[in-house]
N, C-alpha and C positions, 0 to 999 in steps of 0.2 A: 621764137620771136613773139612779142606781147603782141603785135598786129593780128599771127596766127593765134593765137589764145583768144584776141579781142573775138573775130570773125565765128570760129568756134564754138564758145560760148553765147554770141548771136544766136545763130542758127540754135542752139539748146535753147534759147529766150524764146525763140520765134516757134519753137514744135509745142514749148509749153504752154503758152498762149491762145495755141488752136484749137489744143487740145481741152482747156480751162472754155473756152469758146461752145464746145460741142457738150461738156460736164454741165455749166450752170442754170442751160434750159431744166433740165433734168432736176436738178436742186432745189431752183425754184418753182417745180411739181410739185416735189418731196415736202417741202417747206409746207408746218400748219402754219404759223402764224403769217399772218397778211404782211406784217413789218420785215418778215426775213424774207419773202418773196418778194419785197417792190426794193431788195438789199441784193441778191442776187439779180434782178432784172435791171437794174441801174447799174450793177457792175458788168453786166456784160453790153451793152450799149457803151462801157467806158473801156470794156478788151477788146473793143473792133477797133474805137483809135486807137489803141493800144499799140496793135497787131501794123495799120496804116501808119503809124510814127515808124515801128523795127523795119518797115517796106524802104521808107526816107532813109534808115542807117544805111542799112543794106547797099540802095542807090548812089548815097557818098561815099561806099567802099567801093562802088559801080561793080557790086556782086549780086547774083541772083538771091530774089529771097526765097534761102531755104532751110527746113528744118531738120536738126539731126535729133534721132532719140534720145526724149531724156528720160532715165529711168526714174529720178527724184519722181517729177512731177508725173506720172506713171502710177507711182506706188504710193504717192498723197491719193490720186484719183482713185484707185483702188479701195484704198480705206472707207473713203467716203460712200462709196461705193455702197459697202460691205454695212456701213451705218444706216444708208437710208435703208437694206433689206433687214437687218438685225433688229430695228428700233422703231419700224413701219406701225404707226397709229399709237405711239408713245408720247409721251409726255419730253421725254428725255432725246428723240428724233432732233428737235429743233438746236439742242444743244449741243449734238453730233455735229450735225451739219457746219452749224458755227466756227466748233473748234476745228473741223476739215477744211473750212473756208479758209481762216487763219494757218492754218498748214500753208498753204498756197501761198495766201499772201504774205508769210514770214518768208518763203525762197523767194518769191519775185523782187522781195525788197531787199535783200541782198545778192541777188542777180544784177537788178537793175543799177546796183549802189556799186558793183564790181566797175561794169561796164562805161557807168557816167566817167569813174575814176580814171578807169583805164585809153576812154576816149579823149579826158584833158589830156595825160600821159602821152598819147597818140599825134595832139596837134589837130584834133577833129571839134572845133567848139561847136559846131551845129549839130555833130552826135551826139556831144555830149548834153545839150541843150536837151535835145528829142528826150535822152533819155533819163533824165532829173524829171520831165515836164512827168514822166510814168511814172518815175521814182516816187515822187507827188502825190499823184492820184494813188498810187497805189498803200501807201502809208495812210492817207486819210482813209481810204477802204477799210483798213487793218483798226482805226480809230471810231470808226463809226459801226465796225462789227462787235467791237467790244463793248461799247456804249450799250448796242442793241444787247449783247447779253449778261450783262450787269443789269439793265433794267428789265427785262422782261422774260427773254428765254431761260436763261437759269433759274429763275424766280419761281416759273413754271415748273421747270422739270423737278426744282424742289418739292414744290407742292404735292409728287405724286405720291411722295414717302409716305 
């Protein structure tokens, strides 16, 4: 049933999230440039409402909010991982980080675009609301990361050539 697929996939939204949640302090450590750090610190101030919207779905399924493992978002955080230790006091760090951010935020925005879909499908217009309102945020993330490295972190990590 698309109900059981919607709930499912929830819970996968919702473990990703937490986990994106406990990653970006980290990143925006990692992060030289001052612009990518106040890019991750602005987007995690925007994955707690994120997180308190999937709370809301959850409640109009009157299901507990919970998370199942998702491996995707596992193995993006992994990467990223793997970049801030490989690329640590590089020129080229900042544009690890960027394109691992964008990892993230290319599933969330087709997680979130699954779920909006599948919520009108459902008969749930206030889930689906919540989850366009992410859908949203999450897409300008994805638009204002790539701004940020068109104009400055690629520019850089060029520069080191």
């Amino acid at each position: 049933m698309l109900a059981d697929l919607f709930h499912e996939t929830l819970k996968d939204i919702y473990f990703a999230e937490n986990k994106i949640l406990k990653t970006l302090p980290k990143m925006a450590k990692a992060a030289q440039s001052k612009e990518l750090k106040a890019a991750f610190v602005k987007h995690e101030r925007e994955t707690k409402g994120q997180v308190k919207r999937l709370q809301s779905v959850f409640k109009i399924l009157g299901k507990p909010p919970r998370g199942k493992t998702c491996a995707a978002i596992n193995g993006i955080t992994e990467e990223g991982a793997e970049i801030m230790k490989d690329f640590k006091g590089m020129p080229a760090l900042d544009a690890g980080l960027l394109a691992a951010a964008q990892a993230v935020e290319h599933y969330e925005i087709s997680r979130y675009g699954t779920l909006r879909t599948w919520a009108e499908e459902l008969g749930m217009p206030d889930a689906a609301s919540l989850l366009d309102a992410t859908l949203k945020e999450e897409s300008a993330t994805d638009k204002a990361l790539t701004a940020l490295a068109k104009s400055l972190v690629n520019v850089e990590a060029e520069a080191e050539i």
